[in-house]
Structure formats: structure tokens, C-alpha cells
C-alpha positions in Angstrom: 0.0 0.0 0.0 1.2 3.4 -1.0 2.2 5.6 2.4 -0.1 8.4 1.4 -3.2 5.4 0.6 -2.7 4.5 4.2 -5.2 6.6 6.4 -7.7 7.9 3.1 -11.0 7.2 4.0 -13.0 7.1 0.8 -17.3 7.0 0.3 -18.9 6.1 -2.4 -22.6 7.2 -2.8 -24.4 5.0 -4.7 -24.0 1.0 -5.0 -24.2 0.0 -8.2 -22.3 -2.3 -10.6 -19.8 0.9 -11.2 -18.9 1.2 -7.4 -19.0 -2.4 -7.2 -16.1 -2.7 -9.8 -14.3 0.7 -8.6 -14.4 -1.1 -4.6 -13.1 -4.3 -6.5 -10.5 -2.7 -7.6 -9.3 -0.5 -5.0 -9.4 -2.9 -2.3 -7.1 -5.5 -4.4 -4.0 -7.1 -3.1 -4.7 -4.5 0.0 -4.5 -1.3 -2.1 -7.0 0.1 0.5 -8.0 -1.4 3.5 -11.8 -1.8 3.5 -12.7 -0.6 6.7 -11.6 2.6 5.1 -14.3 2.4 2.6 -17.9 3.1 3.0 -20.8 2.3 0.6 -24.1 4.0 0.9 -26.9 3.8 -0.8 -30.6 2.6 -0.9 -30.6 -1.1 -1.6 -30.2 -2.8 1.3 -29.4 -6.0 -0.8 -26.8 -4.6 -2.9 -25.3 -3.0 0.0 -25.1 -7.0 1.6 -23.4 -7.7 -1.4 -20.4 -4.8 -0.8 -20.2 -5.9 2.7 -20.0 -9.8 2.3 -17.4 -9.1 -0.8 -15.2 -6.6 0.2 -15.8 -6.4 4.6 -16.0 -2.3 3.8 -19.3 -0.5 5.7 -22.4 0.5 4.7 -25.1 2.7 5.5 -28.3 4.5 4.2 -27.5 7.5 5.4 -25.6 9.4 2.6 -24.6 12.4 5.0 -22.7 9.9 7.6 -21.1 8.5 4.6 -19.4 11.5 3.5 -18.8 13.2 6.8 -15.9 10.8 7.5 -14.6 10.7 3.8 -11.1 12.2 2.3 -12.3 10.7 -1.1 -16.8 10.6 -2.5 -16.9 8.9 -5.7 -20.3 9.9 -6.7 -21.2 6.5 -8.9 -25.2 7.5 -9.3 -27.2 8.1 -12.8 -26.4 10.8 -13.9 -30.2 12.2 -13.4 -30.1 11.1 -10.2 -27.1 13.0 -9.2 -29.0 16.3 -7.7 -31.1 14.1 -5.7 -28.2 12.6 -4.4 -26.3 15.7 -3.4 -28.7 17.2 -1.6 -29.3 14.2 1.2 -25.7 15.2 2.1 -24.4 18.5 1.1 -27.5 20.8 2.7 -26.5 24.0 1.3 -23.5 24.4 2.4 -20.3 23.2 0.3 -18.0 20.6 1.6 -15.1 21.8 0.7 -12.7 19.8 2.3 -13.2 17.0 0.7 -12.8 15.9 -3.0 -15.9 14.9 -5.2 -15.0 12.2 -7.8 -17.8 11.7 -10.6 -17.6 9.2 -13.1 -21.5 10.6 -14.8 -21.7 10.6 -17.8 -22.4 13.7 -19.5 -22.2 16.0 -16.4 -19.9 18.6 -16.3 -17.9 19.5 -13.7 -19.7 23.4 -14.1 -23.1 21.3 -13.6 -21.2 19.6 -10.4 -20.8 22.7 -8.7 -23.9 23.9 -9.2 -24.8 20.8 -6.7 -22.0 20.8 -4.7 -21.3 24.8 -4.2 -18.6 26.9 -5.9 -15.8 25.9 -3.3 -16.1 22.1 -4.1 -12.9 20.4 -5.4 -14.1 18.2 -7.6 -12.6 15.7 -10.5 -14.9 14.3 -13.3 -13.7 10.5 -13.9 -14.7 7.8 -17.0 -13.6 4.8 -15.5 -14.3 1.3 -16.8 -15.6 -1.7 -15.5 -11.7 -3.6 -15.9 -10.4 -1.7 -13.0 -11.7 -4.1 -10.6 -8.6 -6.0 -11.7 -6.4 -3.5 -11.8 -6.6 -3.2 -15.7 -8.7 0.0 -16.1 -8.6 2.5 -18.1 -9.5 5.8 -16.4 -9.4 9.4 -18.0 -9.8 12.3 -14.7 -10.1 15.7 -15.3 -9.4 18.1 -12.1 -12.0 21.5 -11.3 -10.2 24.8 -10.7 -10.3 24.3 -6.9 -8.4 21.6 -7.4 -5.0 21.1 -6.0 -2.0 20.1 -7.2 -1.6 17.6 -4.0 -4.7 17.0 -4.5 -5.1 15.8 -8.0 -1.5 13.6 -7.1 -3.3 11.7 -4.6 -6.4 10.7 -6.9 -3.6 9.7 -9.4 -2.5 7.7 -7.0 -5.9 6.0 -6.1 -6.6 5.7 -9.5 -3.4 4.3 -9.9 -4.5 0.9 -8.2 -7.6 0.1 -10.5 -4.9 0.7 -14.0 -3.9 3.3 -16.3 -4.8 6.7 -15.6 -4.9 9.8 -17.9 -5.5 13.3 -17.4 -7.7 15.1 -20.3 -9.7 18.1 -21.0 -13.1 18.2 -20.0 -14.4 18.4 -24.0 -12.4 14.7 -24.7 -15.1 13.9 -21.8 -17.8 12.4 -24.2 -14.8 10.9 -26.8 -14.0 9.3 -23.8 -16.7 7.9 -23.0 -17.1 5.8 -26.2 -13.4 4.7 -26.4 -13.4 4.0 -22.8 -16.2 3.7 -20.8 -18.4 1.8 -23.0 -15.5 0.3 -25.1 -15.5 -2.9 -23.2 -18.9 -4.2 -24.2 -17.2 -3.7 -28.0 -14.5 -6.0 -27.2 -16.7 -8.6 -25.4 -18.9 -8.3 -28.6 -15.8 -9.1 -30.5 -14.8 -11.6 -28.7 -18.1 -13.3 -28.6 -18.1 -13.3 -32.3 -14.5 -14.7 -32.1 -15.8 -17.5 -30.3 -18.9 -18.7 -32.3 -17.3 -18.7 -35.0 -14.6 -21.0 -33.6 -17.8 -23.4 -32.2 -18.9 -23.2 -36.1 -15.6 -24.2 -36.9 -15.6 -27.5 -34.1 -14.7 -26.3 -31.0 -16.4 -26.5 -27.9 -18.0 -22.8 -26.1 -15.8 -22.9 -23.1 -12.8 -23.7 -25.4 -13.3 -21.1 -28.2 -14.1 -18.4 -25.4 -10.6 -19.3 -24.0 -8.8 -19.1 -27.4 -10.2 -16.0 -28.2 -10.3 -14.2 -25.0 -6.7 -14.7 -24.4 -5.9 -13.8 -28.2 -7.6 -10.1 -26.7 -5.6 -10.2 -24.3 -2.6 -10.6 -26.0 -2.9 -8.4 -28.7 -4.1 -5.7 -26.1 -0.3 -6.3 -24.2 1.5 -6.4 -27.9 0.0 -2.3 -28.8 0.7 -1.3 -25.0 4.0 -3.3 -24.5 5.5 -2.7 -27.8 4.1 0.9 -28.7 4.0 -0.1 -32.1 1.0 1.4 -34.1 -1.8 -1.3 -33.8 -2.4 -1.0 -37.9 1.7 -1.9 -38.1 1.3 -5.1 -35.6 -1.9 -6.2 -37.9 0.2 -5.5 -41.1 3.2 -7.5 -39.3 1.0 -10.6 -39.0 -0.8 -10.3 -42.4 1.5 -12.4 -44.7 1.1 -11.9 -48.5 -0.9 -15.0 -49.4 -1.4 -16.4 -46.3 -4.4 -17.2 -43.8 -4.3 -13.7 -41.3 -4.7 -11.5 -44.5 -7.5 -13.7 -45.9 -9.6 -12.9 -42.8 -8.6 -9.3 -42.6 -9.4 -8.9 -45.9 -13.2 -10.0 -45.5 -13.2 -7.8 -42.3 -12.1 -4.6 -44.1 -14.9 -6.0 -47.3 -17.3 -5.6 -44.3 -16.0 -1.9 -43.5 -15.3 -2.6 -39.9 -13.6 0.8 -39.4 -16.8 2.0 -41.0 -18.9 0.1 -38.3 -17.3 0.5 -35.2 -17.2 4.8 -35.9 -20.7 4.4 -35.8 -20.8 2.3 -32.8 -18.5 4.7 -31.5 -20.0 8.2 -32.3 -23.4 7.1 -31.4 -22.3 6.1 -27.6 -20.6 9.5 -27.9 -23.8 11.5 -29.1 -25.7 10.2 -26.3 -23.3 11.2 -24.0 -23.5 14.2 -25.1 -27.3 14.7 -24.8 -26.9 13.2 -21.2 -25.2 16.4 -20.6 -28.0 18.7 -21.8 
């Protein structure tokens, strides 16, 4: 555990399959000791869950959650998020403590509104892979932010993956590379694997195979930093069986396909925010 990790104290309102990844992650190989995390929200069930998986606390009462808290990771819906602010912040602005929201589509501008002017707060896409350790999380810091302060949300962050910081109008990009981009690959992948079945092997087999082919290729682009069109290119022999299949997938206009995919996750983003 990181010497500055030690004593943070971090809430998390709302507990939902986000938070459920995020606490995942952040509790792994002891990167936070759970009795230093607190889950609140409204389903008593789910909040079972958190405590029977992770040993962290919980509570209904959103106020006691954040009273204690260095860190809030505000994992609500995003039209939920006013709602949510107001059970704990009662006109007054907490702002000694740092406000983490991963909502999609909410600005950090919008944030304040909720939280008051003096709130430090940090808009976050993470992704569900961060509950093991292999997230990829963009953050973007509000102008009451501090430079110790944004170094210790690196440093959190820094347990659930790879961290970036961007501008706040990459927000909704990010988004559909990002956020949502893992339900493309498990798409993929899926394909991957039914067509190996149609081909003779067996489900649990071909999901295997091509899961760990992902995972693979994924480690060659970041490992290597070669251009991921140079890698495909480097396995594409003139003639032989890779460059017959890439061939039928560029006939299909997969670069074509997934832009769409892409830019319509990133238009609805977008109207989220409106």
C-alpha cells in the first residue's frame, strides 16, 4: 500500500455495478484497507453484497457517509445526481473534501452547481476492468483543485490501472473509447468464439482461445508501442491465412462500423449532458 493510501477514508454514494467494480479494484491485493471504505446507498441487498465481498461498511444515510470521507466517488445516474447531493451537502459546500464523478455527461460546471462553488471536484470515465487492476480511467481536475490533491487521486486511480488526465471536452470521446469500449470488445470476442464453435470447437474452449488472443494483442499495442495497424500489417503475410480474414473484415467496413458504434455512444453522451 502506497504511504499516502494509508489513512484515506474514501465513500462512495451509490451502489451499483460501477462502485462495485471501482471497490473491487481499489481494495485489491490491499490497495485500500476496507474498513476505510464506505458504501451507501438505498438497496439494502446490494449494500449485503459490498459488505459480504469486500468487509467495507455501509449505510443509508448518505450524510454519515461523506462526513468521514477524504475521497466521495459519486457512482449514481447521472439524473439522479442532484437528488443525491442534496441528502448530504444541505446547502453548504463541503469543501474539504474531494468529489470524484464518473456521470456521464455532467460537467464538472453542472457539479458545482450541486456541490457549491468551493467544491474540489474531479470528473472520472472509469471502466468496469479496473476491478482488476486493468482499467482505463481518464480524470479531469475543477479549478479548486490542487496540485496535492489531484496527485493523490492519481495515486488511487493508480491501483484500478492506467490513468490519464484530459480536457473536459475529450469527456464524451472518452466515453465511447473508454467507458463503453469494453462491451465492443466482449462483442468481439463473442463473435470470435462462435465462430470457432462453427468451426468444431467446444464454447468454453473457443471463449478461451479467443479471449486470451484479446488479451494478447491488447499487451503487444501497449507493450511494444507499435502502431496497432503496423502489428496487424506484421501478421498479415502476402498469401497467407491472417490477411484472408482481414481482408473479409475490411470488405465488411469494420472501421466503417465501429465509428458508428463509437459516435453514437458519444452522441448520447453528449445529450446526457444537456
Amino acid at each position: 500500500m502506497k504511504e499516502n493510501l494509508k489513512n484515506i477514508k474514501i465513500s462512495f454514494i451509490g451502489g451499483g455495478h460501477l462502485a462495485h467494480s471501482l471497490v473491487a479494484g481499489l481494495t485489491r491485493a490491499g490497495g485500500i484497507a476496507s474498513e476505510n471504505i464506505c458504501v451507501s446507498g438505498r438497496n439494502a441487498g446490494r449494500l449485503e453484497e459490498f459488505r459480504r465481498d469486500f468487509e467495507v461498511d455501509i449505510t443509508s444515510d448518505n450524510a454519515s457517509s461523506v462526513s468521514s470521507a477524504n475521497i466521495v466517488f459519486l457512482t449514481v445516474r447521472p439524473n439522479q445526481m442532484q437528488e443525491a447531493v442534496k441528502s448530504f451537502i444541505n446547502g453548504e459546500s463541503a469543501s474539504d473534501k474531494i468529489f470524484i464523478s464518473p456521470a456521464a455527461g455532467l460537467p464538472i460546471s453542472r457539479l458545482a452547481e450541486y456541490l457549491g462553488a468551493g467544491a474540489k471536484i474531479i470528473r472520472c470515465m472509469p471502466n468496469t476492468p479496473s476491478m482488476l487492476g486493468e482499467g482505463m480511467n481518464a480524470i479531469c481536475p475543477g479549478k479548486n483543485v490542487a496540485d496535492a490533491d489531484l496527485a493523490l487521486v492519481k495515486d488511487v486511480f493508480s491501483l484500478l490501472g492506467r490513468c490519464e488526465v484530459v480536457t473536459e471536452d475529450l469527456f464524451d470521446t472518452v466515453t465511447g473509447v473508454s467507458g463503453s469500449g469494453p462491451a465492443y470488445i466482449y462483442l468481439f470476442i463473442d463473435a470470435m468464439a462462435r465462430a470457432a464453435q462453427n468451426d468444431g470447437m467446444t464454447r468454453d474452449m473457443s471463449v478461451k482461445f479467443a479471449a486470451q488472443t484479446a488479451l494478447g494483442a491488447a499487451k503487444m499495442v501497449l507493450e511494444t508501442g507499435q502502431d496497432p495497424e503496423s502489428l496487424c500489417e506484421s501478421v498479415c503475410s502476402p498469401g497467407g491465412t491472417t490477411i484472408e480474414a482481414v481482408s473479409r473484415l475490411k470488405e465488411a467496413d469494420i472501421y466503417g462500423l465501429i465509428n458508428k458504434a463509437q459516435h453514437a455512444c458519444v452522441e448520447k453522451s453528449r445529450a446526457l449532458g444537456k
